[in-house]
Biopython code that builds the backbone (N, CA, C, O; Angstrom):
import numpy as np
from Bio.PDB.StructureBuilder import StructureBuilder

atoms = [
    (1, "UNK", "N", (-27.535, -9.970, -5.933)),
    (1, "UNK", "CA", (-26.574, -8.933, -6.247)),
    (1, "UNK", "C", (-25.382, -8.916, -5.284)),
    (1, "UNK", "O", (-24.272, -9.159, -5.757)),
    (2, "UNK", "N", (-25.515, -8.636, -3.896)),
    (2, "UNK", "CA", (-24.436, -9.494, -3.315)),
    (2, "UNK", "C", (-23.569, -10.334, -3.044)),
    (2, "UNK", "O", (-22.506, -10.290, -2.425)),
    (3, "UNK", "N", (-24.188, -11.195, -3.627)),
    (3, "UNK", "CA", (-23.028, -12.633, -4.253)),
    (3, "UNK", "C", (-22.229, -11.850, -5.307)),
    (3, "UNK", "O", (-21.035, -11.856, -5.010)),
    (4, "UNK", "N", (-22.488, -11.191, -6.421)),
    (4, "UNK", "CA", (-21.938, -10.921, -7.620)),
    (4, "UNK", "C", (-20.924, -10.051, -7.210)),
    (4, "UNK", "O", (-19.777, -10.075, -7.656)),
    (5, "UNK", "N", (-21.385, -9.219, -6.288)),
    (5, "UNK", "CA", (-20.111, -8.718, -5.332)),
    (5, "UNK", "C", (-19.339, -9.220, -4.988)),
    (5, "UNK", "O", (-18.248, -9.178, -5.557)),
    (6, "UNK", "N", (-19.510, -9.759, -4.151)),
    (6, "UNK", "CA", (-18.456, -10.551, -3.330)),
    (6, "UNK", "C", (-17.465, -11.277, -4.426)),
    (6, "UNK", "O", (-16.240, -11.253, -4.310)),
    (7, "UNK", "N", (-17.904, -11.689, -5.110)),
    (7, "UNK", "CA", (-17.335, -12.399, -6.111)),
    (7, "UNK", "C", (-16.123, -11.869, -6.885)),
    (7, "UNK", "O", (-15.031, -12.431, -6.961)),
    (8, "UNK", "N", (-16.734, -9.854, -7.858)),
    (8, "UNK", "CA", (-15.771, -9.568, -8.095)),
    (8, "UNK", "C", (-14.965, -9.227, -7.252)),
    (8, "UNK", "O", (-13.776, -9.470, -7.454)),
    (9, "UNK", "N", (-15.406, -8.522, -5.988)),
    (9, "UNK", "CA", (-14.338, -8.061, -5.155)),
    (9, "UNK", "C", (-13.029, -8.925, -4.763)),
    (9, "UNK", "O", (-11.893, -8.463, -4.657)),
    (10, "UNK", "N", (-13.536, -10.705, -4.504)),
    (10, "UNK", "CA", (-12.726, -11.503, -4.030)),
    (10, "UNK", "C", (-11.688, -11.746, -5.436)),
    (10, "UNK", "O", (-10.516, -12.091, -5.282)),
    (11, "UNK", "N", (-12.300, -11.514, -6.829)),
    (11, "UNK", "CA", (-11.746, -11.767, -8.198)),
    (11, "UNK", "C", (-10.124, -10.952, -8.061)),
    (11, "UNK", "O", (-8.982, -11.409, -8.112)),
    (12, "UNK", "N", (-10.821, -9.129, -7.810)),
    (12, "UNK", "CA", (-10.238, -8.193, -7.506)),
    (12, "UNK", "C", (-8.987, -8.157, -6.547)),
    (12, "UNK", "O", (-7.838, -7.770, -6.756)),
    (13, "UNK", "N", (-9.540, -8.647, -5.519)),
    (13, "UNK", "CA", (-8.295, -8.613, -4.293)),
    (13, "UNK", "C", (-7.347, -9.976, -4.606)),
    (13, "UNK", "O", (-6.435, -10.148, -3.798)),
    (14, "UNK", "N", (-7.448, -10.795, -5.513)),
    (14, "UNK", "CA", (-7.005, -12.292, -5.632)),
    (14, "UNK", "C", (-6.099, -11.134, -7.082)),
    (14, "UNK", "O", (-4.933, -10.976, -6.722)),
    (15, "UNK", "N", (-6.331, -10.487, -8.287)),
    (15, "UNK", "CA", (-5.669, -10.416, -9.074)),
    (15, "UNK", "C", (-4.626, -9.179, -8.151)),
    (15, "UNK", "O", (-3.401, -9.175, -8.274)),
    (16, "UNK", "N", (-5.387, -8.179, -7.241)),
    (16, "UNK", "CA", (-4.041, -7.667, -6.652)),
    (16, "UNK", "C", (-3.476, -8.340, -6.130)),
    (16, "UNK", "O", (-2.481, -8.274, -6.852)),
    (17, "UNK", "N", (-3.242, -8.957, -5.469)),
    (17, "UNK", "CA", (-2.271, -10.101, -4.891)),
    (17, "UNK", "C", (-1.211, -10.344, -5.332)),
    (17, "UNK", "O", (-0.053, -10.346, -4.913)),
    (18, "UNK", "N", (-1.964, -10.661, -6.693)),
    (18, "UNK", "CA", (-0.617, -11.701, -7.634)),
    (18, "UNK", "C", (0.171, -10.108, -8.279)),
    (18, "UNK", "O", (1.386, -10.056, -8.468)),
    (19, "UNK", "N", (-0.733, -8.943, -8.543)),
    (19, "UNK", "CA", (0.189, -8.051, -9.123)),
    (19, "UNK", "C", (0.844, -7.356, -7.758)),
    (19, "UNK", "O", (2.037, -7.192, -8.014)),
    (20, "UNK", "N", (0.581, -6.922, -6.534)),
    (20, "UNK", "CA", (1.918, -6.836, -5.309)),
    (20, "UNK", "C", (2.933, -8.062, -5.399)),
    (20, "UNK", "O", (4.072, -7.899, -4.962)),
    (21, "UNK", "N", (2.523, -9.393, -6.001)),
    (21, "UNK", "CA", (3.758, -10.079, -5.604)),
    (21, "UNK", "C", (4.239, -10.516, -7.031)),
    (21, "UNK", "O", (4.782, -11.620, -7.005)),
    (22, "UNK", "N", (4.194, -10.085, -7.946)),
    (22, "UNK", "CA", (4.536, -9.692, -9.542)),
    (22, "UNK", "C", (5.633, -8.408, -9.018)),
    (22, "UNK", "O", (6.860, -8.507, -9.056)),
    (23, "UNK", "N", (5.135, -7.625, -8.702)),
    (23, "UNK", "CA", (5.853, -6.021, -8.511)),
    (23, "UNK", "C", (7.270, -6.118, -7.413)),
    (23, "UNK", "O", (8.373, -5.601, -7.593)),
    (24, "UNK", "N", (6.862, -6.862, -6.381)),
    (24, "UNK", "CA", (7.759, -7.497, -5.350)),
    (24, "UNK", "C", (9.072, -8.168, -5.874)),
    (24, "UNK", "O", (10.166, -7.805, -5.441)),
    (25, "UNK", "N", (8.923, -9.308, -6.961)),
    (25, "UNK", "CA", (9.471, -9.896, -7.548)),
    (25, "UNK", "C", (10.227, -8.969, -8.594)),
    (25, "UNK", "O", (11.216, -8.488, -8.041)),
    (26, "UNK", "N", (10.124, -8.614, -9.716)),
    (26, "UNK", "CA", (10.844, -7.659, -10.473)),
    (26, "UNK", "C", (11.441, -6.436, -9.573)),
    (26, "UNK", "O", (12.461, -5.986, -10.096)),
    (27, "UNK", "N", (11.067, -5.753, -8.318)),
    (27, "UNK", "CA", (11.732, -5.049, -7.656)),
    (27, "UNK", "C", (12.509, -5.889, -7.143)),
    (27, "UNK", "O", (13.644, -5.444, -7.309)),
    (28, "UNK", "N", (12.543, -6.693, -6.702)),
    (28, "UNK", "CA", (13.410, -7.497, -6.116)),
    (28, "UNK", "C", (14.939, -7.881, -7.380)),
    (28, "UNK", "O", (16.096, -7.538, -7.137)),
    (29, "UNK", "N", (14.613, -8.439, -8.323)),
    (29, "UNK", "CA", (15.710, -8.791, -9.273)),
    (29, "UNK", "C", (16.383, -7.993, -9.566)),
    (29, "UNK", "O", (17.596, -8.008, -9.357)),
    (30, "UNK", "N", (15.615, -6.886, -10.252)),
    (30, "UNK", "CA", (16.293, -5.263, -10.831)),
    (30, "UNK", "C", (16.873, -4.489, -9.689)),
    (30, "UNK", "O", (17.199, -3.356, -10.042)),
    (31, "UNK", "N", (17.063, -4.709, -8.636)),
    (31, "UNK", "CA", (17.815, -4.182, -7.555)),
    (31, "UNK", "C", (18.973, -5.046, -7.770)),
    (31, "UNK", "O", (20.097, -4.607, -8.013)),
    (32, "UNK", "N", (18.569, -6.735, -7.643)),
    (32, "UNK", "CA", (19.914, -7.517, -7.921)),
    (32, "UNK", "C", (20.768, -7.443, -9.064)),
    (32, "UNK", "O", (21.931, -7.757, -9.317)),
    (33, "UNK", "N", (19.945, -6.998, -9.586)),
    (33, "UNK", "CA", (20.551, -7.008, -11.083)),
    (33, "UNK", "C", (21.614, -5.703, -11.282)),
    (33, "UNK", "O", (22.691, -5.605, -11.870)),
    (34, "UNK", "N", (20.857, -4.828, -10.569)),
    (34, "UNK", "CA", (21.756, -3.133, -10.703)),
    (34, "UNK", "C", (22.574, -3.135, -9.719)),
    (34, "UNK", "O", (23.033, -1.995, -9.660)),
    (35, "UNK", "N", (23.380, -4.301, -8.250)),
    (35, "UNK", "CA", (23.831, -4.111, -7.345)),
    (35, "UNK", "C", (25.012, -4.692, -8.387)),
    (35, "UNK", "O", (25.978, -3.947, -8.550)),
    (36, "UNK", "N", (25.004, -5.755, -8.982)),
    (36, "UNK", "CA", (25.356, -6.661, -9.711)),
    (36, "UNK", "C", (26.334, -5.667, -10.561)),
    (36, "UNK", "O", (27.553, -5.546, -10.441)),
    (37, "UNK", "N", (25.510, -5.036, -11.393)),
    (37, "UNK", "CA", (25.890, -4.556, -12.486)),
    (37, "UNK", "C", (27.284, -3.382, -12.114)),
    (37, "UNK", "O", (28.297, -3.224, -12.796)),
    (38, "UNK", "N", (26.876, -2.615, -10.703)),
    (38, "UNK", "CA", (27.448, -1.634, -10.141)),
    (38, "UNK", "C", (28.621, -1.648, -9.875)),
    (38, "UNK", "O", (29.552, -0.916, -10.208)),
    (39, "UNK", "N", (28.480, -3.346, -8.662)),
    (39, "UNK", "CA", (29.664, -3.463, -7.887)),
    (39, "UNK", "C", (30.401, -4.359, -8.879)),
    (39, "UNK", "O", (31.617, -4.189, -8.965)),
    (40, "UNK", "N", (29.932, -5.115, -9.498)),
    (40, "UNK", "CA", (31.070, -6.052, -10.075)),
    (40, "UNK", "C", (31.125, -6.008, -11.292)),
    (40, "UNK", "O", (31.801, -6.953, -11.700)),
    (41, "UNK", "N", (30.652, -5.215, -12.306)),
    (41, "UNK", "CA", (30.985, -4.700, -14.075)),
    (41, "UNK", "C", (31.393, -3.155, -13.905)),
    (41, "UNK", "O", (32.093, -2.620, -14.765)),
    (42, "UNK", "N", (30.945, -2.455, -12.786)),
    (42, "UNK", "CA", (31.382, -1.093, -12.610)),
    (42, "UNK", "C", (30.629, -0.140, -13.888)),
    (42, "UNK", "O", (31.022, 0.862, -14.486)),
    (43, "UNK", "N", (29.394, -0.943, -13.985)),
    (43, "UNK", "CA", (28.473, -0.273, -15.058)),
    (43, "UNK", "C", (26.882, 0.047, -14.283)),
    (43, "UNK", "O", (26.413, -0.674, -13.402)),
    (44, "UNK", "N", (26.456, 0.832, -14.635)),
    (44, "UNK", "CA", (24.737, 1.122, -14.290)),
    (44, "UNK", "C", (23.880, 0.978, -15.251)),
    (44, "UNK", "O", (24.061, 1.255, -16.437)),
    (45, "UNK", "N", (22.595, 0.385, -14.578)),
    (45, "UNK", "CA", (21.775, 0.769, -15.784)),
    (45, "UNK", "C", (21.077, 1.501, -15.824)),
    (45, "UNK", "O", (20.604, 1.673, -14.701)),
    (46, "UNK", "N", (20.488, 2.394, -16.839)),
    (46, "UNK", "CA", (19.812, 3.444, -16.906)),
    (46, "UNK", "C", (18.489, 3.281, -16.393)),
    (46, "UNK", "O", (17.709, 4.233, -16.419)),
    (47, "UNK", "N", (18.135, 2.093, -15.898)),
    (47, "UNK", "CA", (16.230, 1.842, -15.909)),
    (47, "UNK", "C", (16.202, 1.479, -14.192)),
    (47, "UNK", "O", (15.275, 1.567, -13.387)),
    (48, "UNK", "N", (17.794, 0.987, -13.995)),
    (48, "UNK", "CA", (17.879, 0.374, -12.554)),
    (48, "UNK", "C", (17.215, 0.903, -11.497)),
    (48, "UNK", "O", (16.747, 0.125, -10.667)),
    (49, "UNK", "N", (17.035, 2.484, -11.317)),
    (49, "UNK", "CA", (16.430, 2.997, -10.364)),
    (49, "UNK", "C", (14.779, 3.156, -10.800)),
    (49, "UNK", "O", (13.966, 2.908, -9.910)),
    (50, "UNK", "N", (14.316, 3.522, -12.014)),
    (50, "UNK", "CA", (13.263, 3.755, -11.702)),
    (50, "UNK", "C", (11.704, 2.860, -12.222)),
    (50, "UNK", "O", (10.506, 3.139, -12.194)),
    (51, "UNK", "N", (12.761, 1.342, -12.809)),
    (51, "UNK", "CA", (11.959, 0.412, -12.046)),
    (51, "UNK", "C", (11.049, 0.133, -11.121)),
    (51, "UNK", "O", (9.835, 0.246, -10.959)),
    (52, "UNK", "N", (12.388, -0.439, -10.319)),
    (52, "UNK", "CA", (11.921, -0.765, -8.541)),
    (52, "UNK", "C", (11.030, 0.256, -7.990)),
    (52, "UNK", "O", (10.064, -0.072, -7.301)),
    (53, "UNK", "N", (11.457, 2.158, -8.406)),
    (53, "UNK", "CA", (10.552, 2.762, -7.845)),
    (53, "UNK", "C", (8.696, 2.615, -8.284)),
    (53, "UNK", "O", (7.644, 2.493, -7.657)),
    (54, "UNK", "N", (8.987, 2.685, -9.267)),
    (54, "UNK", "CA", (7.423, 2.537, -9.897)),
    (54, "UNK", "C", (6.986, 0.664, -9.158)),
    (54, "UNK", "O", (5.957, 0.672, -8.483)),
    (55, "UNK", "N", (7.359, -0.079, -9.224)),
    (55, "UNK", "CA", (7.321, -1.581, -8.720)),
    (55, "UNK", "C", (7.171, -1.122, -7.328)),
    (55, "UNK", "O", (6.008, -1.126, -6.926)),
    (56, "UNK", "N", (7.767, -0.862, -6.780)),
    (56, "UNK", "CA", (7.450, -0.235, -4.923)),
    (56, "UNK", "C", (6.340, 0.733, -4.927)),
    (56, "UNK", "O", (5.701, 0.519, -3.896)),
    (57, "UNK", "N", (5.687, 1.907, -5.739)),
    (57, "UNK", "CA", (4.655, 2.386, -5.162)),
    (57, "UNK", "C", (3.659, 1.595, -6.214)),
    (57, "UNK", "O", (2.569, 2.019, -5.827)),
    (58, "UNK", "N", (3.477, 1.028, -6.910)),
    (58, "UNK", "CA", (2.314, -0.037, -7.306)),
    (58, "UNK", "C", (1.986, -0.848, -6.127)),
    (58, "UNK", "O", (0.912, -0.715, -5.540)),
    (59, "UNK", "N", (3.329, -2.090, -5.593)),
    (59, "UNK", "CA", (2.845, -2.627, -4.338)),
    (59, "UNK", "C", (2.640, -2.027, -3.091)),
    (59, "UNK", "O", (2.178, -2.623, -2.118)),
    (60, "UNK", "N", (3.088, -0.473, -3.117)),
    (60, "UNK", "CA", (2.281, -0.243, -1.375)),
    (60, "UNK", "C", (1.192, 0.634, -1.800)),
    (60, "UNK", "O", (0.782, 1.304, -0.852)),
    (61, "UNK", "N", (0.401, 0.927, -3.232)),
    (61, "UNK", "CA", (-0.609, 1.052, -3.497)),
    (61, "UNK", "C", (-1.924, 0.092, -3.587)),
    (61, "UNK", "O", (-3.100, 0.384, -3.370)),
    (62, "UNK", "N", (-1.335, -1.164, -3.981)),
    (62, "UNK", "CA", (-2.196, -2.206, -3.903)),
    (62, "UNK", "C", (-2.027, -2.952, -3.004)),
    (62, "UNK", "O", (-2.611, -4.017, -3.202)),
    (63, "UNK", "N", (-1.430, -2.902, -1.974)),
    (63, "UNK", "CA", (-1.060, -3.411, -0.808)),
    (63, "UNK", "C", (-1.601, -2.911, 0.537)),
    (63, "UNK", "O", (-1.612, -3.612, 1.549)),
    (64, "UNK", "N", (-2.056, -1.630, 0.477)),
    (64, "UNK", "CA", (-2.610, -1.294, 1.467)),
    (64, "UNK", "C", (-4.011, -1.711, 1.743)),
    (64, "UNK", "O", (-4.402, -2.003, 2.873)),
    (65, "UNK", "N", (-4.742, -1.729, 0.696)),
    (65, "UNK", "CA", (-6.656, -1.805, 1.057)),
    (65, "UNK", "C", (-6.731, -3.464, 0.806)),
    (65, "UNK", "O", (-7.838, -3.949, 1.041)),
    (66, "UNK", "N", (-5.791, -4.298, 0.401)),
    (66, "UNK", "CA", (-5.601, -5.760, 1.056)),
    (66, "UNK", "C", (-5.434, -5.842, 2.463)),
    (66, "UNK", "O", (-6.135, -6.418, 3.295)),
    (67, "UNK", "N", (-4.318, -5.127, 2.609)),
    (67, "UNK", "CA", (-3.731, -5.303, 4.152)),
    (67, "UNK", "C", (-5.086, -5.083, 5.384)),
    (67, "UNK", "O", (-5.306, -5.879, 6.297)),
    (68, "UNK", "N", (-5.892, -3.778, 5.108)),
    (68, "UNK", "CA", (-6.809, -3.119, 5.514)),
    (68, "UNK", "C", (-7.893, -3.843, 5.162)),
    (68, "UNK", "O", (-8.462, -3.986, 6.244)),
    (69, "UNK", "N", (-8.628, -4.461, 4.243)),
    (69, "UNK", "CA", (-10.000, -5.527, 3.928)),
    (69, "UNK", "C", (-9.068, -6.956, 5.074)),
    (69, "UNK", "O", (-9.862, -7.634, 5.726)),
    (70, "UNK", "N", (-7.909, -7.232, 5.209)),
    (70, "UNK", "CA", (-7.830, -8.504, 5.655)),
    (70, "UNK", "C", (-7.595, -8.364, 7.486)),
    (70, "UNK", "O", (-7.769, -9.263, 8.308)),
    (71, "UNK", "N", (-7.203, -7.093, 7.715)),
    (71, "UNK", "CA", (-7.054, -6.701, 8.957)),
    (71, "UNK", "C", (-5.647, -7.150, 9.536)),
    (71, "UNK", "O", (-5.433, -7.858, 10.520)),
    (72, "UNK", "N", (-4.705, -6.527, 8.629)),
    (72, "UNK", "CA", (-3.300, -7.422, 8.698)),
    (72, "UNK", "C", (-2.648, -6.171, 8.766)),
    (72, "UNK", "O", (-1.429, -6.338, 8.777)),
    (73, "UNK", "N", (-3.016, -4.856, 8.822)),
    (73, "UNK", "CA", (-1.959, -3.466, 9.078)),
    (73, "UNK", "C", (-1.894, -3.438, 10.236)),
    (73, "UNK", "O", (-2.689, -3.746, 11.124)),
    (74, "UNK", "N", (-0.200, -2.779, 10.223)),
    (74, "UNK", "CA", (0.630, -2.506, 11.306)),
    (74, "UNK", "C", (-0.163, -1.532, 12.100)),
    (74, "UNK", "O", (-0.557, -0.447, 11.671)),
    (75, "UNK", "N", (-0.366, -2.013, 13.311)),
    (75, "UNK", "CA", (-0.901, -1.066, 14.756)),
    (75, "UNK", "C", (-0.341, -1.443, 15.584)),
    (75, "UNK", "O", (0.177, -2.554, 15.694)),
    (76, "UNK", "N", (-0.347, -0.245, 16.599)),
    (76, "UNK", "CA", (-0.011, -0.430, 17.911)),
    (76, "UNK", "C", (-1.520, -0.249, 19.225)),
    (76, "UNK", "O", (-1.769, 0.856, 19.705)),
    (77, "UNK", "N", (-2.248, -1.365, 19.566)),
    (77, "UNK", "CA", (-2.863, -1.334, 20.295)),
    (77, "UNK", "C", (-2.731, -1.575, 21.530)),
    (77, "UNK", "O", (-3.664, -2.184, 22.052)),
    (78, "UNK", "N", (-1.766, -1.259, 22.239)),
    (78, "UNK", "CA", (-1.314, -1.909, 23.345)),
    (78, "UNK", "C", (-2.484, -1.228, 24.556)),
    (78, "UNK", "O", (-3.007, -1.961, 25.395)),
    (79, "UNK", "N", (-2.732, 0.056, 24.485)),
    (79, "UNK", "CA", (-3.662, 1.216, 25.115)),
    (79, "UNK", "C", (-5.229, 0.474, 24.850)),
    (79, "UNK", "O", (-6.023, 0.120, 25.721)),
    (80, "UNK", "N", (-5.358, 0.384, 23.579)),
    (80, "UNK", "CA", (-6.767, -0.229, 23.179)),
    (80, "UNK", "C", (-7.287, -1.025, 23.399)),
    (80, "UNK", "O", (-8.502, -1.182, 23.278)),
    (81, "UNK", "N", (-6.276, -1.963, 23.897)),
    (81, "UNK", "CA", (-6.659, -3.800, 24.473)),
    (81, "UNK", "C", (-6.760, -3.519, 25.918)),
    (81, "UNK", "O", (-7.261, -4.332, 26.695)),
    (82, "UNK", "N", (-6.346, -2.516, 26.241)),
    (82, "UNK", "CA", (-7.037, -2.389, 27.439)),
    (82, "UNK", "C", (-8.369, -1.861, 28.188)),
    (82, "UNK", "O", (-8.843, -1.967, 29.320)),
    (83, "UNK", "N", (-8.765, -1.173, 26.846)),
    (83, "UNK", "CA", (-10.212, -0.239, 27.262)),
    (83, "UNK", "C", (-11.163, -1.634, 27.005)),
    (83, "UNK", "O", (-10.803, -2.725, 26.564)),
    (84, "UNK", "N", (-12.280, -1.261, 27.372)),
    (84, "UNK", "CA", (-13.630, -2.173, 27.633)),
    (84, "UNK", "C", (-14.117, -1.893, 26.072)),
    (84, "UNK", "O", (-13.446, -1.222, 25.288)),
    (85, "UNK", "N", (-15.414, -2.521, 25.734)),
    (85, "UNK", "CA", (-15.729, -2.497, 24.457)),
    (85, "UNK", "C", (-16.640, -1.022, 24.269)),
    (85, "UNK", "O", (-17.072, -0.638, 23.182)),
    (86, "UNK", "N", (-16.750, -0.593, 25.041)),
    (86, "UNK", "CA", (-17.875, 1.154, 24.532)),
    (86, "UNK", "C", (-16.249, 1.879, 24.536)),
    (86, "UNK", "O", (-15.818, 2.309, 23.466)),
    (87, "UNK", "N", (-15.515, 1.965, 25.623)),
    (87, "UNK", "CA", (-14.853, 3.110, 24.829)),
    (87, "UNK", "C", (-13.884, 2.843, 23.903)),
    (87, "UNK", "O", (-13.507, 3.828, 23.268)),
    (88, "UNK", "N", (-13.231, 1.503, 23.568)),
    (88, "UNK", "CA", (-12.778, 0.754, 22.539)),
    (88, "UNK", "C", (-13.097, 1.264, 21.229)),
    (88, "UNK", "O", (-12.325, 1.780, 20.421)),
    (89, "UNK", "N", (-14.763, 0.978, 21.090)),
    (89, "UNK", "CA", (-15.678, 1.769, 19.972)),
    (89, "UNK", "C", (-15.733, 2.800, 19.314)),
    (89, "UNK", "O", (-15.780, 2.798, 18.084)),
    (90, "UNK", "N", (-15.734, 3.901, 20.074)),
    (90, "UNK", "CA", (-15.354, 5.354, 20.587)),
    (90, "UNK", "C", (-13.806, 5.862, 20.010)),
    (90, "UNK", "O", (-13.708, 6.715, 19.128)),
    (91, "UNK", "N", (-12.752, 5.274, 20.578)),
    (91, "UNK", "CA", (-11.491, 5.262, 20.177)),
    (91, "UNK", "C", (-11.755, 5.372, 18.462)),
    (91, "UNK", "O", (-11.731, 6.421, 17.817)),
    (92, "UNK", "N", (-12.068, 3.703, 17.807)),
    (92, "UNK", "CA", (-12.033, 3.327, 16.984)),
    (92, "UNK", "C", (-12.636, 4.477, 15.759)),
    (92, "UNK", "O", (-12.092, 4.838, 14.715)),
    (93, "UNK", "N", (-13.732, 4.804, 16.245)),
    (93, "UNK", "CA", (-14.388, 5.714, 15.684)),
    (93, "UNK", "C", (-13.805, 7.214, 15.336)),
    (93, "UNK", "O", (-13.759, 7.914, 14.324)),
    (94, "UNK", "N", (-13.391, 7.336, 16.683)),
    (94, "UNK", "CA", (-13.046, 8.646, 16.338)),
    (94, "UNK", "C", (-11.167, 8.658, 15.358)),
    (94, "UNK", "O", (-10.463, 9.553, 14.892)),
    (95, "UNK", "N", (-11.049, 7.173, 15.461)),
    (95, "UNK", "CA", (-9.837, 7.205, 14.789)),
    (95, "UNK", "C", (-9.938, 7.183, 13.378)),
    (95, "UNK", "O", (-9.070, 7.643, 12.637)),
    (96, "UNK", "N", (-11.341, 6.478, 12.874)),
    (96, "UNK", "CA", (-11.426, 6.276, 11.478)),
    (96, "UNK", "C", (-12.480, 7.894, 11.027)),
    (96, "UNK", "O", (-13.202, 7.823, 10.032)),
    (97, "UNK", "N", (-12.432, 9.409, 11.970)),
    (97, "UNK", "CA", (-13.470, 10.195, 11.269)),
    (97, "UNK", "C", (-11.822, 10.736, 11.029)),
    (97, "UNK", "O", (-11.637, 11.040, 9.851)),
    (98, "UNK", "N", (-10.726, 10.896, 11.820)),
    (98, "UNK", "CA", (-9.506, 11.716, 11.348)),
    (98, "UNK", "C", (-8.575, 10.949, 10.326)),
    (98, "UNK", "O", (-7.876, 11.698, 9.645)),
    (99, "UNK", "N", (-8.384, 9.081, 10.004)),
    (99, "UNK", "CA", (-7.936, 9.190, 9.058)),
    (99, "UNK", "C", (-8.667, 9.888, 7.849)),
    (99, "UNK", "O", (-8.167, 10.689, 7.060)),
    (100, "UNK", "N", (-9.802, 9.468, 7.872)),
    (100, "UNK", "CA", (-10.774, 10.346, 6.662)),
    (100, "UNK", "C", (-10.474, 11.732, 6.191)),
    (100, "UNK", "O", (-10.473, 12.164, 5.038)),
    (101, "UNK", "N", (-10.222, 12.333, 7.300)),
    (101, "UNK", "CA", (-9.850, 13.612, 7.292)),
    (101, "UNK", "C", (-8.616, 13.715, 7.085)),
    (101, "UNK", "O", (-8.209, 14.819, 6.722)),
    (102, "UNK", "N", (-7.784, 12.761, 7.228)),
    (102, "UNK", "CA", (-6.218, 13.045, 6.858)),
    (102, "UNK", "C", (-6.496, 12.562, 5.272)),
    (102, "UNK", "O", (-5.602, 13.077, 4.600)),
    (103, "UNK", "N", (-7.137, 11.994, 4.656)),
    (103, "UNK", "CA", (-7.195, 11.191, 3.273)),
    (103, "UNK", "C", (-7.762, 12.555, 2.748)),
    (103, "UNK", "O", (-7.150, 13.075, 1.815)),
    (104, "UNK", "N", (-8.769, 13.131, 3.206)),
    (104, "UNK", "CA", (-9.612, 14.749, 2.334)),
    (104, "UNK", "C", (-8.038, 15.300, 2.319)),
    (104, "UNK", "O", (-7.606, 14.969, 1.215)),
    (105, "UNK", "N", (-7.203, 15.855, 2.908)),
    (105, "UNK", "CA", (-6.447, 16.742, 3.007)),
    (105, "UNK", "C", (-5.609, 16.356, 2.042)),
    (105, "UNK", "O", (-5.099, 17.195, 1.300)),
    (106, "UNK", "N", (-5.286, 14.681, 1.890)),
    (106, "UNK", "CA", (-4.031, 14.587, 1.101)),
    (106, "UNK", "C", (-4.644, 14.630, -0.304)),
    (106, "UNK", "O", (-3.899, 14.962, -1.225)),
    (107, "UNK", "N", (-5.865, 14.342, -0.553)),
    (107, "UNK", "CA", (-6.375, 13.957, -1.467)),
    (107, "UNK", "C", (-6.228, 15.860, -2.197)),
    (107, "UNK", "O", (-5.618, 16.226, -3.202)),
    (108, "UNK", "N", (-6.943, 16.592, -1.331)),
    (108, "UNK", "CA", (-6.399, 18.447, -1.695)),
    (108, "UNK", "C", (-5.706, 18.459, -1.719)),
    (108, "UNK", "O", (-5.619, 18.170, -2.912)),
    (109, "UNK", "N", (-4.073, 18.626, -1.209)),
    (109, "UNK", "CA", (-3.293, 18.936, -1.609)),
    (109, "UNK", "C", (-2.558, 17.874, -3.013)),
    (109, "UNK", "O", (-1.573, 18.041, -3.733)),
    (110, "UNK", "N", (-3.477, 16.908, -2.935)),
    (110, "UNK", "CA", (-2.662, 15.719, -4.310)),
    (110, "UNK", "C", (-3.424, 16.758, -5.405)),
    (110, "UNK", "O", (-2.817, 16.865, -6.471)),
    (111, "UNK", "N", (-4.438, 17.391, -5.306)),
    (111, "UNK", "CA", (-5.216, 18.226, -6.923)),
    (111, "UNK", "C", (-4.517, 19.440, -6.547)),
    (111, "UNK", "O", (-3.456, 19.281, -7.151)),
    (112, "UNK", "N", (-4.456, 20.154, -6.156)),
    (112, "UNK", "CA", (-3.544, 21.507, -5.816)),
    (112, "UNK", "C", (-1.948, 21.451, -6.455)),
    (112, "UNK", "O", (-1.425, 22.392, -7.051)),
    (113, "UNK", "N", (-1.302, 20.125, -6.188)),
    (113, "UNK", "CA", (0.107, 19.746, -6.319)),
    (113, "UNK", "C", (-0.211, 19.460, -8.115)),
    (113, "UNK", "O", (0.650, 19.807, -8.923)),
    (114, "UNK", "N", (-1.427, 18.851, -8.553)),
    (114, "UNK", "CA", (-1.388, 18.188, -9.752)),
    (114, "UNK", "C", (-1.841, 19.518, -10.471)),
    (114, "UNK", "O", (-1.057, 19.717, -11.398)),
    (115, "UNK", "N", (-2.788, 20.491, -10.405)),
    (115, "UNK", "CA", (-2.939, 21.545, -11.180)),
    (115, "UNK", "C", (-1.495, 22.496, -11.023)),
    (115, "UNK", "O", (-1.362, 23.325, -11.924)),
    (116, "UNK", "N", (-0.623, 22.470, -10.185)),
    (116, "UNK", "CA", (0.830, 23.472, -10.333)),
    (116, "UNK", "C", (1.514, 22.796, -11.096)),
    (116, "UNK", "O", (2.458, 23.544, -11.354)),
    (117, "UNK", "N", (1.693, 21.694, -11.733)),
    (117, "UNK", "CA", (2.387, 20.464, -12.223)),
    (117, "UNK", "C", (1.549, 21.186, -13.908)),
    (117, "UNK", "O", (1.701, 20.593, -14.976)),
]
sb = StructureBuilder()
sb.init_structure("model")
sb.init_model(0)
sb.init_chain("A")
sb.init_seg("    ")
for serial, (resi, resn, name, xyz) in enumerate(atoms, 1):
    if name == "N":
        sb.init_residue(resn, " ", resi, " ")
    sb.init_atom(name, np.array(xyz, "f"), 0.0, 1.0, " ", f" {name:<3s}", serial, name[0])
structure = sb.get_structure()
């Protein structure tokens, strides 16, 4: 059963991939395309902005728990590389019980925000 895991998960993180760098790509053009359209036809397009936006929070939605399974997010450990490995641990720990707790909170106020909606 573990293999079968691993398997879809690696299936999983291999098809996000290609859809962050699918999303990357069309945000990328439709920006060129609407800078294009702006500065040098002196026309807009109606879709130009909210494209890229939906294309930008798809990839830093599926971009984050890649970044995070591969151990490739932005930190600053400069403090941490200096502690020994128990209170290193400790740090670590107590850093991953408050993101948790920052994720409960956003996650309440995301159903609070969605039932006033």
């Amino acid at each position: 059963m573990p293999a079968l895991y691993d398997r879809v998960l690696v299936a999983v993180d291999t098809a996000s991939s290609w859809v962050v760098m699918a999303a990357m790509a069309v945000l990328t053009v439709v920006i060129t395309v609407q800078v294009f359209f702006r500065y040098v036809l002196n026309e807009s397009l109606d879709w130009g902005w909210d494209v890229p936006r939906l294309c930008f929070i798809v990839a830093v939605l599926l971009a984050i728990p890649l970044a995070l399974g591969r151990n490739l997010h932005v930190g600053v450990d400069l403090v941490i590389d200096l502690l020994q490995v128990g209170p290193r641990r400790v740090v670590h720990r107590i850093n991953a019980v408050l993101m948790a707790a920052l994720m409960l909170l956003v996650a309440y106020d995301a159903v609070v925000l969605a039932r006033a909606t």
